[in-house]
N, C-alpha and C positions, 0 to 999 in steps of 0.2 A: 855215942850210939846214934843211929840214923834214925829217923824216923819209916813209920810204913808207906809214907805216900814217896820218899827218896828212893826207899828199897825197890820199891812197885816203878818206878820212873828209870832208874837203874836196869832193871830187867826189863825193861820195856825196851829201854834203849838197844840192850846186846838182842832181845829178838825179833825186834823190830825194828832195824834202823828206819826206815823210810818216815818212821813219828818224829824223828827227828827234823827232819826235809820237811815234813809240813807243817810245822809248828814252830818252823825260824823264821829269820827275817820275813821273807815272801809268803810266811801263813794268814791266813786270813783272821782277820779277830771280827767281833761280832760284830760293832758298826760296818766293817767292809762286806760280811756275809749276811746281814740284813739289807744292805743296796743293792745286791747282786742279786738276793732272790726277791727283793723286788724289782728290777728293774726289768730283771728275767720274766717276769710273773710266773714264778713258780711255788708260789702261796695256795693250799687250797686246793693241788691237784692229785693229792693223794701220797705224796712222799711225805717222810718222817722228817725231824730236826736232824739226826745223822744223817740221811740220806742225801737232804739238802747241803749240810755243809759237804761230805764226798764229793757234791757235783760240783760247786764250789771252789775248791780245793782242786780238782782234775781241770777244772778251767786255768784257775789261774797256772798251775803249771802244764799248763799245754798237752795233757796227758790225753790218751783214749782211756774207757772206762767200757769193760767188759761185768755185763751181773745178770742174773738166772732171775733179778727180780723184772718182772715186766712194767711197772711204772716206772722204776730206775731205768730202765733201759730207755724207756721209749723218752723220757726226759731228756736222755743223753744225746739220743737218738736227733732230737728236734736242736740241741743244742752246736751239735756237729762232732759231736766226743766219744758218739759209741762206738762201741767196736765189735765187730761180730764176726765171727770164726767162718 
């Protein structure tokens, strides 16, 4: 029998593939995402622990990153990652 965090990772997987993609090889684990928001200085300016790792995450793969939040955005914004319609 599975457990509920395989089941929950399982269905994660079929509706979300892209958790896949960021959570392999090239994902970032905390020592890589504590360098990068620090080095970023992006400590302290009003985004959350998700938020920071999404910028994170969009950097290292080279993504734009579109969001309706205005700190996320303008983050992005200064980082070179946003994207605006």
């Amino acid at each position: 029998m599975a457990s509920c965090s395989q089941e929950v990772r399982a269905r994660a997987a079929r509706w979300f593939p892209i958790t896949n993609a960021c959570h392999g090889r090239r994902g970032l684990r905390t020592p890589r995402w504590a360098e990068c928001v620090r080095l970023r200085r992006l400590h302290g300016r009003g985004a959350g622990w998700v938020d920071l790792h999404l910028l994170a995450s969009v950097l290292v793969r080279r993504w734009q990153l579109w969001t309706a939040d205005s700190v996320l955005a303008g983050l992005a914004g200064e980082l070179g990652i946003g994207y605006t319609i």
